[in-house]
N, C-alpha and C positions, 0 to 999 in steps of 0.2 A: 275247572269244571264249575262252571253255574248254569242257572234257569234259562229258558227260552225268552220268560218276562222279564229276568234282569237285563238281557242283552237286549230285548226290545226299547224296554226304558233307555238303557245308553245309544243305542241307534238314535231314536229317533233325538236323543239330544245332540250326538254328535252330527248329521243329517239335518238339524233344525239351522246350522250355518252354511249350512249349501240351497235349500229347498224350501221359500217364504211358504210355510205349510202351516195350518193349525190343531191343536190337539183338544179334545173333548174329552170329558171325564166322567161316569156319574157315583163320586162320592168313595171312590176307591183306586183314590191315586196314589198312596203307599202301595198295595200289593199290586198294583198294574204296573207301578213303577215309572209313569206319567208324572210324578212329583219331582220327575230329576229334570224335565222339558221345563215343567211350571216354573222351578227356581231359575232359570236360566234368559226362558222367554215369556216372563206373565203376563206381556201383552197379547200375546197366541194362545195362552192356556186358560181356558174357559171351564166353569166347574160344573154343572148341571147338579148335582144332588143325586137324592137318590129317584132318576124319572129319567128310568133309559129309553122308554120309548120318546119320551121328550126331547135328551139329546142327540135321537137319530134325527129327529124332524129339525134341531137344529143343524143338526151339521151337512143334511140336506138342503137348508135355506143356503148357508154358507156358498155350500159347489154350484148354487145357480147363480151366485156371483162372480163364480170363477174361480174362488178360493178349492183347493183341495187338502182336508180333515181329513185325521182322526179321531175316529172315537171309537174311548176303550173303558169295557169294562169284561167283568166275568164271561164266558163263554155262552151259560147257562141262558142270562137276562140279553146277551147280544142277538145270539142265534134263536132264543126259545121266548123270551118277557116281548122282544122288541120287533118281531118276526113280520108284524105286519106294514110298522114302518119301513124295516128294511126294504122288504119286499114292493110297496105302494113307493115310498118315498123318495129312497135309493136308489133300487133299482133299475125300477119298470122307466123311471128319465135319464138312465146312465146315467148316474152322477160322480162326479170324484171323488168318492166316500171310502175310506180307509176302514174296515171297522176290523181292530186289531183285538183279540180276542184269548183273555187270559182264563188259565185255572183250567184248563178243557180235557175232560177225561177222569176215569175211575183213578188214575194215578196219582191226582192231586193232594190224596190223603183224606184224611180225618173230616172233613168240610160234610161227607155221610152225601147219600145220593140225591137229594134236591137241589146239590149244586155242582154233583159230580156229569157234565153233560155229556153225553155218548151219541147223541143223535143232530152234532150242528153242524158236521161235515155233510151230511144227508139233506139235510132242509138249505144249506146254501148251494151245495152244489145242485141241488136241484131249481133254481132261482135263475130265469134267464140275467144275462149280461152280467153275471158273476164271479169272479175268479176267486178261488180257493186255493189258498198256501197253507204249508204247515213245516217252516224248519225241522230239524233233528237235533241241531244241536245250536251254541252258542256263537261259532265262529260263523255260523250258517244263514245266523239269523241278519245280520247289519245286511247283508246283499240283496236277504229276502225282502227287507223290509224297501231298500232302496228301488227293487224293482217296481216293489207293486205304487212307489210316488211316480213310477217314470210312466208305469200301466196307467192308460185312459180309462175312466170308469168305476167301478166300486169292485173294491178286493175284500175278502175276509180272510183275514191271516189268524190262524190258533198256536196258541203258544201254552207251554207248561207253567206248574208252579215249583215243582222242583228240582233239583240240582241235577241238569242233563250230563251223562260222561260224551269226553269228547269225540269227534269223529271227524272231522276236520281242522284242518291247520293251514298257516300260511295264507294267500290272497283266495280265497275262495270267490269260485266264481256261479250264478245265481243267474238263471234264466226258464223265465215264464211257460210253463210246457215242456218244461224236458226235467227227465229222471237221470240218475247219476248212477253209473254203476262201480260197486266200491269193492268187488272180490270177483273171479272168475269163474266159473265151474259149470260141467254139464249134466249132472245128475240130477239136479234142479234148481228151479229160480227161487229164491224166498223177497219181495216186493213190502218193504215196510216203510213205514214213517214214524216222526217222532221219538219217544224214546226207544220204542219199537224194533229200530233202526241199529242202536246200538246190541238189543239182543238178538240181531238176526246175526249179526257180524259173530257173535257169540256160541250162537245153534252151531253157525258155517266150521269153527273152529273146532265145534269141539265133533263134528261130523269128518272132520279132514284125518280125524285120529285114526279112523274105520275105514279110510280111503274113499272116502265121501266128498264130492267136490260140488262146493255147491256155491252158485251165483248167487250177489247178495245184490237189489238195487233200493236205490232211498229215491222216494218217488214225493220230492217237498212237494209239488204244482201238482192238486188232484183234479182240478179246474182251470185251464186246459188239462189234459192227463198226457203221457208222453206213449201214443200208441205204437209206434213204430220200436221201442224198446220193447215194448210187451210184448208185442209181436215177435219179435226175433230173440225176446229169451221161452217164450213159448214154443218157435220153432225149434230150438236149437236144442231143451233143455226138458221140453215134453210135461212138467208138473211144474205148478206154480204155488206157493204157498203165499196167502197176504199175512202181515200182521200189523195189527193198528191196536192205540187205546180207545176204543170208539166201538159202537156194536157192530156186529160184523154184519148187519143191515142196512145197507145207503152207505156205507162209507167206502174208505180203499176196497176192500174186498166186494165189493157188487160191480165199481167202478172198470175195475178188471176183468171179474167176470163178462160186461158189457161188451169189451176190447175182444177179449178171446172167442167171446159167443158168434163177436160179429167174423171178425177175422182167422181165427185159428184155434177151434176147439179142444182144451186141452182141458186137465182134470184141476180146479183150481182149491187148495184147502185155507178156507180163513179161520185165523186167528185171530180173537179181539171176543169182546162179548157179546157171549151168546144170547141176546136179547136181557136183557136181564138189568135192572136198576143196580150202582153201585148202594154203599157202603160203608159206615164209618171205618176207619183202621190206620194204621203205617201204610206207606209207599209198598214196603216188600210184602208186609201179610196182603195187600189185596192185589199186588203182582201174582202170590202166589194162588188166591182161591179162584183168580180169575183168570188165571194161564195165561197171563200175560208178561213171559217170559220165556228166557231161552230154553228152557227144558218143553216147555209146550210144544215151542216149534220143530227142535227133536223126535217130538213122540207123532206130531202130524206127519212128519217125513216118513218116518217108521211104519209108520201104521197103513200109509199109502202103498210103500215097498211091500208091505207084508200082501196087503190084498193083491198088488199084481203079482206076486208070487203063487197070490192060487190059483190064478184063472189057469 
């Protein structure tokens, strides 16, 4: 079991001998974990400081050479400090711009909420010519990250800061727009990402005790998003639950909402937070005040069943 950013850091350095790529920094290449590329390929590893808007415009100038960058810093300064370059610099020219995106979400811990970001799945995935990834776990991540070098254009990948449990094993395989689905059941779907992902698997088990059979899918590609899954566990399974670290505003949970509102109307409950700035604390104290775990997702099921018990 480790981080989504540990495994990113070893991707991209095992990945940095297949794939003439370069890595940008700004000033927090220990916890991004970028410092294992740098020792390896310093002639690739570029430091910027602390001036993230700066090395997005850098690693824009780069992709109009042809070169295709990364650059990684906090979630917060990627998706929220540098928004315009992304957006202007990035984007709007498809460029080859990797921007991998560490620390993201109230789960981070103690870092307290001005750097706990909840709203960068929302503002990227709303960025034309964008594509938005987000592993679940560590064996998840080398494939995720390989695809988005193979992806034409600019990806934002978000990744945790701590220790993810596992959920995959063996050659995992990793493709752009489509969701996996990782348990069976028609009583309902529950759609999560991240660490998320692992508690839905959790909710599902501990629902199978009650005769509760419930579908579990991890949805890493929220940009493209995988409709035709949604779809057919919407059809199949009639209630949808999301759960994400991330507000449940612009993120997974609207994302689907979108899918079922256009194509198949069903009741969707999200999990993730409720609008609301994180907070200093542990991993588990703000799992817990934040219901971002598998007893939440529990009680959203429950509480679904209960109301259509009274109609």
């Amino acid at each position: 079991m480790s981080s989504t950013r540990e495994a990113y850091g070893k991707a991209i350095e095992e990945l940095g001998e297949k794939y003439p790529f370069y890595v940008f920094d700004a000033d927090l290449s220990q916890a991004t974990k970028t410092n294992l590329f740098a020792k390896k390929y310093p002639d690739r590893f570029f430091q910027a400081g602390i001036a993230e808007c700066n090395m997005m415009g850098m690693a824009a100038g780069f992709a109009t050479c042809g070169a295709t960058v990364f650059a990684s810093t906090f979630a917060m300064f990627a998706a929220g400090r540098a928004f315009e370059q992304v957006r202007n610099s990035i984007a709007y020219p498809n460029l080859n711009v990797k921007i991998a995106a560490t620390h993201a979400g109230i789960l981070i811990g103690p870092d307290g909420g001005s750097h706990q970001c909840i709203e960068d799945i929302s503002l990227m995935r709303t960025i034309p010519n964008m594509t938005v990834l987000c592993p679940s776990d560590a064996a998840q991540t080398l494939p995720c990250v390989e695809a988005a070098i193979k992806k034409e254009g600019p990806v934002y990948l978000r990744f945790g800061r701590n220790a993810s449990p596992d959920i995959y094993s063996g050659d995992v395989q990793f493709e752009i727009g489509k969701g996996y689905q990782l348990r069976d059941g028609n009583d309902a779907t529950i759609i999560a990402i991240g660490d998320m992902v692992y508690e839905a698997l959790v909710a599902a088990e501990e629902l199978s005790k009650d005769g509760v059979q419930i579908r579990v899918i991890d949805m890493p590609s929220l940009k493209p998003i995988d409709e035709e899954l949604i779809v057919k566990a919407a059809k199949e399974t009639g209630i949808i639950i999301t759960a994400e670290d991330h507000n449940i505003i612009g993120g997974l949970g609207s994302a689907v909402c979108e899918v079922t509102a256009q194509f198949c109307p069903v009741p969707v409950i999200r999990v993730g937070s409720k609008d609301l700035f994180g907070r200093s604390g542990s991993k588990n104290e703000l799992a817990e005040y934040y219901g971002l775990n598998s007893q939440t997702i529990i009680k959203a099921y429950n509480l679904r069943k209960k109301m259509i018990s009274k109609k």
